[in-house]
C-alpha positions as CSV (number, residue, x, y, z in Angstrom):
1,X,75.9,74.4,87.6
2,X,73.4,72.9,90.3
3,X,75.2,71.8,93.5
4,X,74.1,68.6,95.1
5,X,73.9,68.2,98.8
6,X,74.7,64.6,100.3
7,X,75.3,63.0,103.5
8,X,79.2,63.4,105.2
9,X,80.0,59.7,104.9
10,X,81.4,58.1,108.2
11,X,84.9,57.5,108.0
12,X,87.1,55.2,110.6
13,X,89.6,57.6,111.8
14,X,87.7,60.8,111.0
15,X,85.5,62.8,112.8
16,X,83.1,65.1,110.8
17,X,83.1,69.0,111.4
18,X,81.2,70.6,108.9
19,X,80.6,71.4,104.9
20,X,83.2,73.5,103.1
21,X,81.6,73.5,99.9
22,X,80.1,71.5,97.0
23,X,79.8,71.7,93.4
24,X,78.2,69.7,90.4
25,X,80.8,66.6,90.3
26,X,81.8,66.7,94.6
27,X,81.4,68.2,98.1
28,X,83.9,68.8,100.0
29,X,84.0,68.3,104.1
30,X,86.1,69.5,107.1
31,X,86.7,66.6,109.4
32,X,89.3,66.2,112.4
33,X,92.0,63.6,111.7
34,X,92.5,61.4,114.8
35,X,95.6,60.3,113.9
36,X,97.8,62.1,113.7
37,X,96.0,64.9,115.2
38,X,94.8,67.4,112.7
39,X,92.1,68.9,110.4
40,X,91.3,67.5,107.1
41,X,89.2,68.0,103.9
42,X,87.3,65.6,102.5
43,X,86.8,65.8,98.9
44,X,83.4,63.1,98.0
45,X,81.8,62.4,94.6
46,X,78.4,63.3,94.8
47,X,77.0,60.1,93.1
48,X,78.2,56.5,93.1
49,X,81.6,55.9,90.9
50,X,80.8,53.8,87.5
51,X,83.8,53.1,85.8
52,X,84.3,55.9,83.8
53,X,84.1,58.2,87.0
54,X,85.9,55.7,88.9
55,X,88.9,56.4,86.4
56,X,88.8,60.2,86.7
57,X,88.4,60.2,90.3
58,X,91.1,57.7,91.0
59,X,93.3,60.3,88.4
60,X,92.9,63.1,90.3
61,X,94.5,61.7,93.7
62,X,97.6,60.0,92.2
63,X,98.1,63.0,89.9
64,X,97.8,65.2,93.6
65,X,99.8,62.0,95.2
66,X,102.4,62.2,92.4
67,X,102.9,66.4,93.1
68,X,102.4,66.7,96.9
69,X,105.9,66.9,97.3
70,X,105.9,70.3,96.0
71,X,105.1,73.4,98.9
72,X,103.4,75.0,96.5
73,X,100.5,72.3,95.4
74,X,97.8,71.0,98.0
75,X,98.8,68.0,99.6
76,X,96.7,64.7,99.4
77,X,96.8,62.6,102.6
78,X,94.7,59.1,101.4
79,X,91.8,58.2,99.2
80,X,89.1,55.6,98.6
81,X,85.4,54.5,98.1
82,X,83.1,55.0,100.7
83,X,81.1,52.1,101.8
84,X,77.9,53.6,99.3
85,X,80.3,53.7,96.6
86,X,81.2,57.2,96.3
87,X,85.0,58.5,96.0
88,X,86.2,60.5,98.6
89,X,90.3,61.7,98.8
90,X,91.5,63.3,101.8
91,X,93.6,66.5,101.4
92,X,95.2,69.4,102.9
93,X,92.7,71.8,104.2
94,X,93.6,75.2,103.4
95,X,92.2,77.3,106.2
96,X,92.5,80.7,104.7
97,X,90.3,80.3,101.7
98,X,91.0,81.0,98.1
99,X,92.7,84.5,96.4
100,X,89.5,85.5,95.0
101,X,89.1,87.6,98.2
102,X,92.3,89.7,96.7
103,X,91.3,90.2,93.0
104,X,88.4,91.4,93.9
105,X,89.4,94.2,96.3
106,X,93.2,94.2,94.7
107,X,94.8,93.9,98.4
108,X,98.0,92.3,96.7
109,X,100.9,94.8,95.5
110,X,102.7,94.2,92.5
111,X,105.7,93.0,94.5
112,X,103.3,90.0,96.6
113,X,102.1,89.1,92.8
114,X,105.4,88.2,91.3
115,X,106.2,86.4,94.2
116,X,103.4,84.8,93.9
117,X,103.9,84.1,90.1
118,X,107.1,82.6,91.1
119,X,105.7,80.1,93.3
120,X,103.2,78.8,91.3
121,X,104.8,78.3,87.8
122,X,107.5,76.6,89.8
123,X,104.6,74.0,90.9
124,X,102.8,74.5,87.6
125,X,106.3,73.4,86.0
126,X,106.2,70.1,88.3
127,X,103.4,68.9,87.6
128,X,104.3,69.8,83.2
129,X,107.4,67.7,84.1
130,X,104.8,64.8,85.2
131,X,103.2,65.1,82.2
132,X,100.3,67.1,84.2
133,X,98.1,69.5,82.4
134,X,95.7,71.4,85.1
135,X,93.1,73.3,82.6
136,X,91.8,75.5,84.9
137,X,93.9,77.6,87.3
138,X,92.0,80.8,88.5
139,X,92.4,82.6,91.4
140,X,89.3,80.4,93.3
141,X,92.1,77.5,92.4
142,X,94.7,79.0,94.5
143,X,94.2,78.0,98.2
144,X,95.9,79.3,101.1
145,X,97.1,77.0,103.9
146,X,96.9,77.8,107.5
147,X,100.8,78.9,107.4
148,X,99.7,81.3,104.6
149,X,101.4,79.4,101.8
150,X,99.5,79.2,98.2
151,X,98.9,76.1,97.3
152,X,97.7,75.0,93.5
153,X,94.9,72.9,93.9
154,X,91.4,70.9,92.0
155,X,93.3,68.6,89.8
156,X,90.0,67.3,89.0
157,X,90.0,68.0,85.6
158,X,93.8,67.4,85.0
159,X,94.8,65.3,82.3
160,X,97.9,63.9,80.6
161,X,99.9,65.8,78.4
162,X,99.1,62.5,75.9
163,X,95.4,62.7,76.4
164,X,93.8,64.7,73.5
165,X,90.5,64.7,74.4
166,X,91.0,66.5,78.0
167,X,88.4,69.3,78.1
168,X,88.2,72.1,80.9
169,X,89.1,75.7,81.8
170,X,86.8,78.1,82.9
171,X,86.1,80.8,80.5
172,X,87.7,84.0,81.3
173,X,90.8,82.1,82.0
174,X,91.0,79.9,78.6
175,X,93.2,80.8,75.7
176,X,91.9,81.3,72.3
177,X,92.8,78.2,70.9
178,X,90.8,76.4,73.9
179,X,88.1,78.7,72.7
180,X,88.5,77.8,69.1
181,X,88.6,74.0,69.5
182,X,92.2,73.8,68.1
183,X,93.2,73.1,71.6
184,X,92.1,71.0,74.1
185,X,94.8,72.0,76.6
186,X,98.6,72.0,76.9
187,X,101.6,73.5,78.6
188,X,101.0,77.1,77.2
189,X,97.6,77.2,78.0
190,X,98.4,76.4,81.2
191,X,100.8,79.0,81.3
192,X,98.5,81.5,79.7
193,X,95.9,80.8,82.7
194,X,98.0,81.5,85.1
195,X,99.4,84.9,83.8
196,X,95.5,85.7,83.4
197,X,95.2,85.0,86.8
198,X,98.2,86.9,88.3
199,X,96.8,89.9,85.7
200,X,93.6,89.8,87.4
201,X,95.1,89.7,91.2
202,X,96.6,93.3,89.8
203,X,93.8,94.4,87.7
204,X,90.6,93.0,89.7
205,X,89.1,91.1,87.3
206,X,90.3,88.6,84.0
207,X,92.0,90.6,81.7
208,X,89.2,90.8,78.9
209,X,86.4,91.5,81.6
210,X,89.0,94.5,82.7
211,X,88.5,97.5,80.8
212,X,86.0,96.1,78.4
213,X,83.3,95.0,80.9
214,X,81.4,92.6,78.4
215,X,77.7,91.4,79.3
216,X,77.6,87.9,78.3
217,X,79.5,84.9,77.4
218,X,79.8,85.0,73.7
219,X,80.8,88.9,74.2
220,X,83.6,87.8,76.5
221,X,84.8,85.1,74.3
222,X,85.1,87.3,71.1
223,X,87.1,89.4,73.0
224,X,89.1,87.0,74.3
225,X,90.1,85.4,70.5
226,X,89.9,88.9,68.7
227,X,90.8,91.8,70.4
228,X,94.3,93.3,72.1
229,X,94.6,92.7,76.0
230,X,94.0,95.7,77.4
231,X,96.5,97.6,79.9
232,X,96.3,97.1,83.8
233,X,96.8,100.5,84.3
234,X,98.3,100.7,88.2
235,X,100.5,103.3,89.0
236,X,102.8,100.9,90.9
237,X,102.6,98.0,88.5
238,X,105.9,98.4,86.1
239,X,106.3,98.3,82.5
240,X,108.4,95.1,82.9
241,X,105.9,93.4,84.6
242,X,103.1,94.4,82.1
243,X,105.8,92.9,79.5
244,X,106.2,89.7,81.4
245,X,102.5,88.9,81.3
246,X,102.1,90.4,78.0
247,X,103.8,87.7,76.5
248,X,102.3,84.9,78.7
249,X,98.6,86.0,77.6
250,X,99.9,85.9,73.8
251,X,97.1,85.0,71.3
252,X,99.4,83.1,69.8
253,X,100.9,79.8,71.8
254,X,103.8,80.1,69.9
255,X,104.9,83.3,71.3
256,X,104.4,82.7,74.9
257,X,106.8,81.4,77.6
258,X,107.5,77.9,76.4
259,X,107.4,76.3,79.9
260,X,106.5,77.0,83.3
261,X,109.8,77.3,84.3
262,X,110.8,80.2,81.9
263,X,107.8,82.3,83.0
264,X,109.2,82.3,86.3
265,X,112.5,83.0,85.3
266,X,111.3,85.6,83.3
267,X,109.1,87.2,86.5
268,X,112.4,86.6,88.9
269,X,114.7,88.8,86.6
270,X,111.6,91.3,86.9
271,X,111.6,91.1,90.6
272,X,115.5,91.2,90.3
273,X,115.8,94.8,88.4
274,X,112.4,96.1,90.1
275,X,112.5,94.8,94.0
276,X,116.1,94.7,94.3
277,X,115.3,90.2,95.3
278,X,114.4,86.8,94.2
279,X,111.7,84.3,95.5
280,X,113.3,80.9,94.7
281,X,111.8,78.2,92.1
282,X,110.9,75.3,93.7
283,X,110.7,72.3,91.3
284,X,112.4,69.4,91.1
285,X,115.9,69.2,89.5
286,X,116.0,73.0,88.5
287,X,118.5,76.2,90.3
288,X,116.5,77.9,92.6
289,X,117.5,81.1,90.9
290,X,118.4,82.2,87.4
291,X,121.9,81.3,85.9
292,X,122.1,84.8,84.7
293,X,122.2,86.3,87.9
294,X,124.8,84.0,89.0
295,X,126.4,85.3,85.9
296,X,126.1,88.9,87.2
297,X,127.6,88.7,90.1
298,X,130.8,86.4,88.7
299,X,131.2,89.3,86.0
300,X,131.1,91.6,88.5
301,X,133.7,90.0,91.3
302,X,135.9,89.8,87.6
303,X,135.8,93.6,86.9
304,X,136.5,93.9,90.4
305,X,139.6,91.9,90.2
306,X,140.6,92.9,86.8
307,X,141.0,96.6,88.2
308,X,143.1,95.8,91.1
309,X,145.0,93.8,88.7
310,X,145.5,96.8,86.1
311,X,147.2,98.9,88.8
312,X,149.8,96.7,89.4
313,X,151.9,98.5,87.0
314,X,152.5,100.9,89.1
315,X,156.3,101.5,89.9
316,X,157.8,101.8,93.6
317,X,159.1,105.4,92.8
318,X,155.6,106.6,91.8
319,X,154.1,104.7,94.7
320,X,156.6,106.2,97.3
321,X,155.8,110.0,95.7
322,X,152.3,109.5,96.4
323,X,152.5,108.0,99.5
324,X,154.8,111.1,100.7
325,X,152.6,113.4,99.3
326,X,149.3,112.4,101.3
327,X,151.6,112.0,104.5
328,X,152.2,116.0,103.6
329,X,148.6,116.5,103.1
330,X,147.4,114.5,106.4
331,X,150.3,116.7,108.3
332,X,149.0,119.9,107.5
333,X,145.5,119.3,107.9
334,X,146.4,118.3,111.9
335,X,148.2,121.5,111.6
336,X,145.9,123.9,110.5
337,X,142.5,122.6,111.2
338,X,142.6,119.8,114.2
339,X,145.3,120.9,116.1
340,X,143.4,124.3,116.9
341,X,140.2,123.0,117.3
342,X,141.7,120.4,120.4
343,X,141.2,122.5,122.9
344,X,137.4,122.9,122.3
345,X,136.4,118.9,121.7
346,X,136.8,116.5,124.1
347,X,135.3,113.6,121.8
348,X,136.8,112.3,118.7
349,X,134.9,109.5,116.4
350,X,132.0,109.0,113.9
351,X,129.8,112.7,113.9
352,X,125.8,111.7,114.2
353,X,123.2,114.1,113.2
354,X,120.7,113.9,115.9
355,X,117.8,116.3,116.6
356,X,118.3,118.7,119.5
357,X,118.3,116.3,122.6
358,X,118.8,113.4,121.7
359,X,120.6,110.8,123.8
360,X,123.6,108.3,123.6
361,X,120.6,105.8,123.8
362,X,118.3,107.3,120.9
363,X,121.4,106.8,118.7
364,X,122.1,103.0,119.4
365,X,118.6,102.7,118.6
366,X,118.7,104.9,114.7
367,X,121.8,102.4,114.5
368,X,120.2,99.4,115.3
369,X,116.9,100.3,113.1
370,X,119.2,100.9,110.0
371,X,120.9,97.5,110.7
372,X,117.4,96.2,110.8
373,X,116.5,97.8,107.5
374,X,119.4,96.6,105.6
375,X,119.1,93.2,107.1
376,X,115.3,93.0,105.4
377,X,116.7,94.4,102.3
378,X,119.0,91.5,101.8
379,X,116.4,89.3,103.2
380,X,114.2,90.9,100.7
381,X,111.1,90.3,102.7
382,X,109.6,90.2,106.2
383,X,108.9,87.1,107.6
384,X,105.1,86.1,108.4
385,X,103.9,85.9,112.4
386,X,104.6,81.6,113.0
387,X,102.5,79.1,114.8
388,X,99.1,81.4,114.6
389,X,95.8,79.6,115.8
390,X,92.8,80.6,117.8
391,X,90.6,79.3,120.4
392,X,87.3,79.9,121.6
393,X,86.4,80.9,125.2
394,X,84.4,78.0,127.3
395,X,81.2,80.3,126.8
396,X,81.4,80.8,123.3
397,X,81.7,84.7,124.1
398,X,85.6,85.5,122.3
399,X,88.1,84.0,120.4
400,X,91.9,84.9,121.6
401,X,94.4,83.9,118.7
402,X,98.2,84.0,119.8
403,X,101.3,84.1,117.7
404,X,104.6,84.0,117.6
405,X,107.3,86.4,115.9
406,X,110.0,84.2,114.2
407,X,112.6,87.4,114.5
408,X,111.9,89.7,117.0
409,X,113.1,93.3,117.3
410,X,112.5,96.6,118.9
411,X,109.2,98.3,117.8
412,X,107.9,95.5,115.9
413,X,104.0,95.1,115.8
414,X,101.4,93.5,113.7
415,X,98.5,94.4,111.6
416,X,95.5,91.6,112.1
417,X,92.1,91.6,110.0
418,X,88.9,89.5,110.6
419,X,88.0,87.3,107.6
420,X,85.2,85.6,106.9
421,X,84.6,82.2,104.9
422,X,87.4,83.2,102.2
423,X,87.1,87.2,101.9
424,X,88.5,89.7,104.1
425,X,85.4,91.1,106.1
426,X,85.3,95.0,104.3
427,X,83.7,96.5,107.4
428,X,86.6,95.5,109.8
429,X,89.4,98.1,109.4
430,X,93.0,96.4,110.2
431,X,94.4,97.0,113.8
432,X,97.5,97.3,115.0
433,X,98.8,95.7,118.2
434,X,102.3,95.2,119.7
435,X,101.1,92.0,121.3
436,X,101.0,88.8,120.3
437,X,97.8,87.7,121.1
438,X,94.5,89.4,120.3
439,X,90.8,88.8,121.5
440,X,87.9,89.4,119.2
441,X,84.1,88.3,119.4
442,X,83.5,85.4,117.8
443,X,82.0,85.6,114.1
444,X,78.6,84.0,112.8
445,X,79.1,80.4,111.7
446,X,81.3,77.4,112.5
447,X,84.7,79.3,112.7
448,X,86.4,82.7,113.3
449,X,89.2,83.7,111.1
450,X,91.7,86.0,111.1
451,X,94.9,87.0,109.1
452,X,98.6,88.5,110.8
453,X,100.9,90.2,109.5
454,X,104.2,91.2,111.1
455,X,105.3,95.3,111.1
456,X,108.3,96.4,111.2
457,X,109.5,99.9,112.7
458,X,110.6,101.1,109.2
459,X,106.7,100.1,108.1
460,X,107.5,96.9,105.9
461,X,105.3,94.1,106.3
462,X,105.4,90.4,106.1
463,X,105.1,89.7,102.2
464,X,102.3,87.0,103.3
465,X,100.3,87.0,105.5
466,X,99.8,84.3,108.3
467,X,95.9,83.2,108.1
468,X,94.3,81.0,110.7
469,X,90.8,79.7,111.7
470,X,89.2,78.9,115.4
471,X,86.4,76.4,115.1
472,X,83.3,77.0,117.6
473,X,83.3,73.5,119.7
């Protein structure tokens, strides 16, 4: 599709910045908010609203109105007509661009994809529950927000559940029976598109362009109707996993996931069994986490008590012979073995094996780091660098970002990447600093971007990334 460029419209209250992007139906700007205080995208029609366009425009920001609620879905702040008669809406702008970026050089592990998964179907479920269709989620759908959240956005071509002749999805992320015509869209196809698109974020590429490598359309869309979705083939991907979005990419609607919801809860048992955790659901009105699990633990904390219960049958005499018995045991073990040994330790206490050495102090601190490490276990992830943003020196010559570390602890550091526009710049290696505040020379364009993520002296890493952009005044 041709792009058409058009004027930034002047808007009270806004203050133009620069294009983001623009595609056959609308541009989009960035603009600084006066009030409050902040920056904005503008999303503007590229021609003048008839009636018909009017409608669909006016759809898309009450159906983004209706969902904003939701973390997890780009947030629309206001909307109207410009004073040419074009339909603007003013959203959320996501500062760290789109996950295209990561199917293309598959920078996500399996692990950051289900929790990914997770998130989404949870705001893909909201918006089913508003009788909400999307039609085309793909990975240049998903935005990420300055606090390095995804967020589930272009509703433009949304429709009711009710309106039949809905059309949309982009072709390597349509179900056959979009594809067909026996479909114009629906809960499952939505759901199908989305497990297409957490495939590609592992695979790096849609799952009928993986492995198969078709040359044009047509070849692509046979594939897609006729033949068997190929493996992902990842070492570190898991055969539940492959399972999971097996059955979301069924041919069949019928034998996928029947809502949003139970795709996620399918993905969190996943993440359950394989990751030892569980990212919450967020949605409206739904647990947060599967009732199995709760179910787990209950029948667990039962066998637990049903055991102590079972050895109350023991009698007094049998408890008294026992208990004299290891008061034997305990006595001749003092005899023979500590007793002779007293005269040669002076310490008594919990034995640590430490290299030859090693101090009082370097023991505190293997104590402390394995406190640390089960403390993210049960956490079950690190926690993303807060409060990141960057500004530019008053010559233009560097950009220092600062950040802050929402739990601090000993040997912490953080890995920090350039990125530029919404890819991750290939020729820029990650660095590591133990500082919280970088300088870097500033990159061509409006803005300088960067991505943080917090290290931990055991080596795990904030799950997500925290994403930020320095614009050039």
């Amino acid at each position: 599709m041709m792009s058409v460029t058009i004027a930034p419209p002047q808007l009270p209250g806004y203050d133009f910045v620069q294009q983001l992007g623009s595609g056959a139906a609308a541009t989009v700007f960035l603009y600084n908010q006066r009030m409050p205080q902040r920056p904005v995208a503008v999303k503007v029609s590229n021609t003048t609203l008839d009636s018909r366009a009017a409608a669909s425009f006016n759809r898309e920001a009450n159906f983004m109105a209706t969902l904003s609620s939701n973390p997890y879905i780009l947030s629309v702040y206001d909307a109207g007509i410009t004073a040419d008669g074009r339909g603007f809406m003013v959203i959320e702008y996501a500062s760290g661009g789109t996950y295209d970026n990561a199917m293309k050089t598959q920078s996500l592990s399996c692990e950051q994809v289900l929790d990914l998964g997770i998130k989404l179907a949870g705001a893909l479920y909201s918006a089913h529950r508003n009788n909400i269709i999307h039609h085309d989620i793909k990975p240049s759908n998903i935005l990420i927000t300055a606090q390095g959240l995804p967020v589930l956005s272009d509703f433009g071509i949304s429709s009711d559940v009710y309106d039949r002749n809905a059309t949309g999805f982009s072709l390597p992320w349509a179900p056959p029976e979009v594809l067909e015509h026996r479909s114009n869209g629906s809960e499952t196809a939505d759901i199908y598109s989305l497990a297409a698109t957490l495939y590609a974020l592992l695979a790096g590429s849609s799952p009928y362009q993986h492995d198969y490598h078709p040359h044009t359309q047509s070849e692509l869309a046979d594939l897609i109707i006729n033949h068997p979705l190929p493996r992902i083939g990842r070492p570190d991907v898991p055969a539940n996993v492959e399972s999971v979005l097996s059955k979301a990419l069924d041919k069949d609607p019928d034998h996928r996931y029947y809502s949003a919801l139970e795709f996620a809860r399918a993905m969190q048992r996943v993440q359950s069994v394989d990751y030892g955790h569980i990212t919450p659901v967020v949605a409206d009105g739904v647990s947060a986490y599967p009732k199995d699990s709760m179910r787990r633990r209950h029948s667990e904390n039962a066998t637990s008590t049903q055991t102590h219960a079972g050895r109350n049958w023991l009698k007094p005499t049998l408890i008294t012979v026992c208990a004299a018995a290891v008061i034997a045991s305990i006595c001749l073990i003092f005899v023979f073995v500590v007793f002779p040994r007293m005269d040669t330790s002076s310490t008594s206490g919990i034995t640590h094996a430490n290299a030859p050495g090693a101090t009082e102090s370097d023991r505190g601190k293997d104590v402390a780091k394995n406190d640390d490490t089960i403390t993210d276990i049960i956490n079950g992830q690190v926690p993303s660098p807060e409060n990141l943003s960057g500004q530019y020196a008053a010559d233009g010559t560097s950009v220092t970002f600062t950040w802050m570390n929402p739990d601090p602890r000993n040997g912490d550091s953080y890995a920090w990447s350039l990125i530029q526009s919404d890819t991750v710049d290939q020729n820029v290696q990650t660095s590591i600093t133990e500082a919280t505040s970088i300088t870097v020379s500033p990159q061509e364009g409006s803005q300088t971007c960067i991505q943080v993520s917090l290290v931990r002296i055991n080596r795990q890493m904030s799950t997500n990334p925290a994403i930020a952009c320095a614009a050039r005044p």
